[in-house]
N, C-alpha and C positions, 0 to 999 in steps of 0.2 A: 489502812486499806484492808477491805476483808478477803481470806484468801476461798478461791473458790473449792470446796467438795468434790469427792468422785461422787459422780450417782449411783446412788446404791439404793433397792427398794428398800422401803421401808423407814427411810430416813425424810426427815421433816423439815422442809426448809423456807424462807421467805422469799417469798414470790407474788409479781403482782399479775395474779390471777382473773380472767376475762371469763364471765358466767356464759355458758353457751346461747342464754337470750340476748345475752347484750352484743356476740358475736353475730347473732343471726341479723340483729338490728343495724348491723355494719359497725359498730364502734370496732375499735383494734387499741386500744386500752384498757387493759386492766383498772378501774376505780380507786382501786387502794391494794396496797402489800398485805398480804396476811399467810398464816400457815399452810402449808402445801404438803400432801404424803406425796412423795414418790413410787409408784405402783409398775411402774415399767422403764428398765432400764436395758437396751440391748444393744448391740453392734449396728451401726447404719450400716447398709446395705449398699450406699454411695458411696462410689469409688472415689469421689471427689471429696466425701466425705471422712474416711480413713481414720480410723483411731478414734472416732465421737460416738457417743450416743445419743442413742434417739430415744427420747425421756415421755413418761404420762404421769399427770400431778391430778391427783382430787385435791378440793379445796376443804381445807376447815373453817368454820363459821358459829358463829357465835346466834345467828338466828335460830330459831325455831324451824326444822325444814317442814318444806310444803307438804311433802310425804314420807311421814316415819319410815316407809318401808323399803326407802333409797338411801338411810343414812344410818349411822352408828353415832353413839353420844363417846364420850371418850370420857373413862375413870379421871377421877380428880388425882389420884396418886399419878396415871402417866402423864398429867399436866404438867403436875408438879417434877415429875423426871427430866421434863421437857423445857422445864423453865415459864411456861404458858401463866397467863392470869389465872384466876379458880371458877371464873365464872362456867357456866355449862358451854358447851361446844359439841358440836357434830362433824363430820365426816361428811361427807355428801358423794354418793357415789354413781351419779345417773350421769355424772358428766365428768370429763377430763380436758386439761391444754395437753397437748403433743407440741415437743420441739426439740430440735438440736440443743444439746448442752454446750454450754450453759443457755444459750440463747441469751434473749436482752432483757429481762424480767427478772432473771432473779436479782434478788437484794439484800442489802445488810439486814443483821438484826435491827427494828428499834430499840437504840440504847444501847448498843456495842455492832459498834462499826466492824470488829474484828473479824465477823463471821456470820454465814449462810445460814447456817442449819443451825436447829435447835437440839438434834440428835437424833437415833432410832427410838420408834414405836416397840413395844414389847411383842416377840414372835407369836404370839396367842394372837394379841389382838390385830397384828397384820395379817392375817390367817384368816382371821372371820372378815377384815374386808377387801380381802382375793377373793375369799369366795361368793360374799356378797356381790364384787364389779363383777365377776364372770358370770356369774347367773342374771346381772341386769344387760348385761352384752350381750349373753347368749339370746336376750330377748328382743334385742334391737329395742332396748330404754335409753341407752348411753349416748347421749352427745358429745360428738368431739368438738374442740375447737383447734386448729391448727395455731402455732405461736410463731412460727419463724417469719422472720423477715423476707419481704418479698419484693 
């Protein structure tokens, strides 16, 4: 059984993440498990909530994004830090899930049941993508989707 993670930015974890179109289209499934950065980790504000937080995940994907200039590709060596396949992958930062941690979405690794996360991203390159999501926020580019159970 895998043990869950504290959220902490910056850290990588399996999740089955809901694309903000397929949110808008009403699905409330996520398609498939895939790598997730954690970008925001803070104290809920819900008293009823106490001690959790309240989590935002970009998604990593293995497609080519729609627009270069909402995603970062990710070095093959922090792939390989991360334990990831070698193929090319991106970051995609126009859009995030928000939810209570853990919420119901995250998941084991494939292939070791043991565990969530794959590890942290290198402080460099979480850096360049804070500062990419806050400058596509400040533009109102960012889609949320909300995750929790309702």
């Amino acid at each position: 059984m895998a043990k869950c993670p504290e959220p902490q930015v910056g850290l990588v974890i399996s999740y089955a993440y809901l694309w903000f179109e397929e949110s808008e289209q009403g699905h409330v499934e996520g398609r498939k498990d895939r790598p997730c950065a954690i970008i925001v980790a803070v104290d809920a504000d819900d008293k009823a909530a106490r001690h959790r937080k309240r989590v935002a995940v970009v998604p990593i994907t293995h497609s080519d994004p729609r627009d270069p200039k909402v995603a970062i590709e990710i070095p093959l060596a922090v792939k390989k830090h991360l334990g990831l396949d070698s193929e090319r992958s991106w970051v995609i930062l126009d859009e995030i899930n928000e939810f209570m941690w853990p919420g119901f979405d995250l998941r084991p690794i494939k292939g070791d049941d043991s565990r969530m996360h794959y590890g942290f991203l290198p402080p460099i390159l979480f850096q360049l993508l804070i500062e990419k999501f806050v400058q596509l926020e400040s533009q109102g580019k960012v889609g949320h989707a909300s995750r929790d159970e309702t």
